[in-house]
C-alpha positions in Angstrom: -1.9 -1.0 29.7 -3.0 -4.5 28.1 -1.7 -5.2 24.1 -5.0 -4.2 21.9 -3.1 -5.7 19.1 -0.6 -8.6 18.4 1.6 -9.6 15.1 3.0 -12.9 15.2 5.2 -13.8 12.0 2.7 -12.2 9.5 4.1 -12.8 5.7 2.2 -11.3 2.9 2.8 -12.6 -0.3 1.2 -11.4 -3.4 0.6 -13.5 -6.9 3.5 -11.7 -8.5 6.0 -12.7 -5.7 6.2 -9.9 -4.6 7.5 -10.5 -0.9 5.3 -7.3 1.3 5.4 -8.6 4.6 8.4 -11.0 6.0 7.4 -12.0 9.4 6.2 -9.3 11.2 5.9 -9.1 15.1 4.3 -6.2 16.4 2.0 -5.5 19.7 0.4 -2.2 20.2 -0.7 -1.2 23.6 -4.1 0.3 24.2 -4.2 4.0 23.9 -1.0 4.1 21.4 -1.1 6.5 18.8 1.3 4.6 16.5 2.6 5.9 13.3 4.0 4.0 10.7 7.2 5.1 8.7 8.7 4.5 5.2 9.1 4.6 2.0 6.3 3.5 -0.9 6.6 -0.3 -1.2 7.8 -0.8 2.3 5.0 -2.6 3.6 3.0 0.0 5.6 -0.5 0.1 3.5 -0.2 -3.8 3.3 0.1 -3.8 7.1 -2.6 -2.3 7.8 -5.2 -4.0 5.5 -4.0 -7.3 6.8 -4.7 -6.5 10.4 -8.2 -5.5 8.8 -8.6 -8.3 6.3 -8.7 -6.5 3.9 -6.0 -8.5 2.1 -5.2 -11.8 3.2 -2.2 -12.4 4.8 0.0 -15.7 3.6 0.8 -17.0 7.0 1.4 -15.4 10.3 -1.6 -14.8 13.3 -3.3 -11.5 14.0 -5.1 -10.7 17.1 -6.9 -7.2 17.8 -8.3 -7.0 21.4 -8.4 -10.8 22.0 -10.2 -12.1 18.7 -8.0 -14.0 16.0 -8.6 -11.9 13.1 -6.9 -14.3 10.4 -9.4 -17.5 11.4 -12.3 -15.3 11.6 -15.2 -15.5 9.1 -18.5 -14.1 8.3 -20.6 -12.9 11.3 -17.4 -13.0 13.5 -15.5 -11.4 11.4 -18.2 -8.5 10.9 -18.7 -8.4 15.1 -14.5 -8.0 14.7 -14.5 -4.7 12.3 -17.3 -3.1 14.3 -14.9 -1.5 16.3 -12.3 -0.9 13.5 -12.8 1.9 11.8 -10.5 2.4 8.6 -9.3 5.8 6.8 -8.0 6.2 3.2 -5.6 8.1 1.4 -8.7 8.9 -1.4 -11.4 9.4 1.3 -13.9 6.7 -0.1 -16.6 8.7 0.2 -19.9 8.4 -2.2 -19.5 11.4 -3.6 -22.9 12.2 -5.2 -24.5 11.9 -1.5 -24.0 14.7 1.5 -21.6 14.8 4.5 -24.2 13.7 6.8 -25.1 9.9 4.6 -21.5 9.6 4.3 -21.4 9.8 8.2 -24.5 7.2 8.3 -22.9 5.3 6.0 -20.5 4.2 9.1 -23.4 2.7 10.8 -23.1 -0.6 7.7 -20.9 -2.8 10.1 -24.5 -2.9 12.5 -27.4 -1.6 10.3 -28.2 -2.6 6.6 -27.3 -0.2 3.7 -31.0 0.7 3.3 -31.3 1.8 6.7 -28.0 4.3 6.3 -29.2 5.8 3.4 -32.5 6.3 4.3 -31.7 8.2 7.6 -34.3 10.5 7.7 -36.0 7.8 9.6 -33.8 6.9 12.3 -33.8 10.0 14.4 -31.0 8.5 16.9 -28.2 7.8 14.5 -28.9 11.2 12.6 -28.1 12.9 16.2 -25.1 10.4 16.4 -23.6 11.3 13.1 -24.2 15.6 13.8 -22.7 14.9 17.0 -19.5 13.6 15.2 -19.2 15.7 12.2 -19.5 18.5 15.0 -16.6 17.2 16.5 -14.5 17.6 13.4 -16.1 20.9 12.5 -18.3 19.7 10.0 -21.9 20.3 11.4 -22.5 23.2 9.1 -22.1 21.5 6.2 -24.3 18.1 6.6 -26.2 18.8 3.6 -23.1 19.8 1.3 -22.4 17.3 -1.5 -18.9 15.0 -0.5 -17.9 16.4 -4.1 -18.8 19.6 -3.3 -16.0 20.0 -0.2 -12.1 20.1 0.0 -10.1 17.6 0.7 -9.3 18.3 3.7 -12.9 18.6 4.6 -13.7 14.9 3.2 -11.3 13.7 4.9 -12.3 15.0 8.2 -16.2 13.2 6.9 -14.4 9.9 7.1 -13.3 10.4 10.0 -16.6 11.1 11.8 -17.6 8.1 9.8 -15.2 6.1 11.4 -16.6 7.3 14.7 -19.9 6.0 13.9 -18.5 2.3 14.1 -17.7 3.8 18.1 -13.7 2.1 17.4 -11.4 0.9 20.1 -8.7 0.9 17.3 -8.5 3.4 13.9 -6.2 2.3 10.9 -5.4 5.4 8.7 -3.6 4.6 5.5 -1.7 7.6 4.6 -4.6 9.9 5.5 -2.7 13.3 4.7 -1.0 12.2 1.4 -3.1 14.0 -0.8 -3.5 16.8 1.0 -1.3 20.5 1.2 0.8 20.8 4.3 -1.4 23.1 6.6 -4.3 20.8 6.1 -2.6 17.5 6.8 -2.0 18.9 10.1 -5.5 19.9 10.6 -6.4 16.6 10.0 -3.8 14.6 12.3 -4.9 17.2 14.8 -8.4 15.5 14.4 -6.7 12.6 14.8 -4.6 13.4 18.0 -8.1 14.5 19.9 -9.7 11.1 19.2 -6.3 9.5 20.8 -6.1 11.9 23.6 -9.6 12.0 24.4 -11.5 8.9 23.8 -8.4 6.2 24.2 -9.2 5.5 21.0 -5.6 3.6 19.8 -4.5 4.6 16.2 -2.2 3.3 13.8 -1.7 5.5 11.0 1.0 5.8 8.2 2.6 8.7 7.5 5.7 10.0 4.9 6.6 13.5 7.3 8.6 12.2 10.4 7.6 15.8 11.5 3.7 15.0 12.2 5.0 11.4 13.4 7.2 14.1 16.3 4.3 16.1 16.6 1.7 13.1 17.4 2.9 10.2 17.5 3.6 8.2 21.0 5.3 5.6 18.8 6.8 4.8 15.9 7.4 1.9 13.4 9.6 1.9 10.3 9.0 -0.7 7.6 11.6 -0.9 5.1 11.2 -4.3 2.3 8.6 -5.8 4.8 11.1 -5.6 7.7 10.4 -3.4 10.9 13.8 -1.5 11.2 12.9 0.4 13.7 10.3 0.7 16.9 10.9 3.5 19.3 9.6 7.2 19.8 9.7 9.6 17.7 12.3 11.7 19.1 14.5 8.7 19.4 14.8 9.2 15.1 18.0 11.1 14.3 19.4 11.4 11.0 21.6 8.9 11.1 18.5 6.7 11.7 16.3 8.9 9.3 18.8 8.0 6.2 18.4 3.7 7.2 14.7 4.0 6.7 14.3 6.5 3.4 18.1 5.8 1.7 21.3 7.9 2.1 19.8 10.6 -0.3 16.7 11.4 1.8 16.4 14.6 3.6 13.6 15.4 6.0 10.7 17.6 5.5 9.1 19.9 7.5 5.1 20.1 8.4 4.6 23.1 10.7 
């Protein structure tokens, strides 16, 4: 399998000083459900909005299936994210519009805002954006208010908004965080069947080295902007556990 994505000495440092990323070197095979470990302030959330550009790195380069992400601007840059799609911790949904718009909403990287909102009209991406909230069990509640669902729920909306950009690569920045243990696996389960089924390659940051076991093909652990640790999940022991999260850590359990 060819590298989707490649880190090459990628520093991130913010106006305070503070020092997030200190030369990073990663690549991240196609297909690769990837999950990034460790604690608040390690790096992990500023990771992933750099490989995005979201954030700017300092220094470093950034490639994500053969296009320099870090040189690229405007329309290049736009044609780049197309097949990025990005989850958040808080959902960014609109809240005062339903499931289904959110879904549409997915469709900005190709079509103008106006056209998403007003997708009565287009008949093709409404069927596109069913067809995805019926893969994350959503159908039945198109018409339902963002506002008006769980959490769990409105996270599994961004998701199928995220499919509407038709990825090769999803970022999810600690997509369970908020969310109570039984649903946060619902949710990387989601996850797991994008992976699985569509090759889609995901790198997501987690806190509970038990989900990282449970889906992960791979993990990462950042600790002070330093990668201290690339293997597989299983390969984690305690001994390992306690360098990334501090003597004082013990694990917890997401069944």
């Amino acid at each position: 399998m060819k590298n989707i994505i490649k880190l090459t000495d990628v520093h991130k440092i913010y106006d305070s000083g503070t020092h997030a990323l200190k030369g990073v070197n990663l690549e991240v095979k196609e297909g690769e459900f990837l999950i990034l470990l460790g604690l608040s302030g390690s790096g992990k959330s500023t990771l992933l909005r750099c490989m995005n550009r979201l954030i700017e790195p300092t220094s470093g380069e950034i490639e994500i299936d053969d296009e320099n992400v870090v040189t690229a601007k405007g329309k290049r840059l736009r044609k780049i994210r197309r097949h990025i799609g990005m989850i958040f911790q808080q959902f960014n949904l609109i809240k005062n519009m339903s499931a289904l718009t959110n879904v549409l909403s997915g469709k900005l990287g190709y079509v103008s805002l106006w056209h998403a909102i007003t997708f009565s009209m287009h008949k093709n991406d409404v069927a596109i954006a069913m067809s995805n909230l019926k893969r994350v069990g959503l159908d039945k509640f198109a018409k339902n208010k963002a506002r008006n669902l769980s959490g769990g729920q409105q996270q599994r909306v961004a998701i199928a908004r995220a499919l509407m950009q038709n990825p090769r690569v999803i970022f999810a920045d600690e997509p369970v965080a908020s969310l109570d243990p039984a649903t946060a696996d619902s949710v990387m389960r989601y996850l797991g069947e994008l992976n699985k089924n569509d090759n889609i390659t995901i790198l997501c940051s987690l806190h509970f080295l038990s989900l990282a076991r449970k889906y992960g093909t791979r993990v990462v652990a950042l600790k002070d902007g330093n990668i201290v640790f690339d293997g597989t999940p299983n390969e984690i022991d305690d001994k390992r556990f306690k360098d990334i999260y501090g003597e004082d850590a013990e694990e917890v359990e997401i069944r």
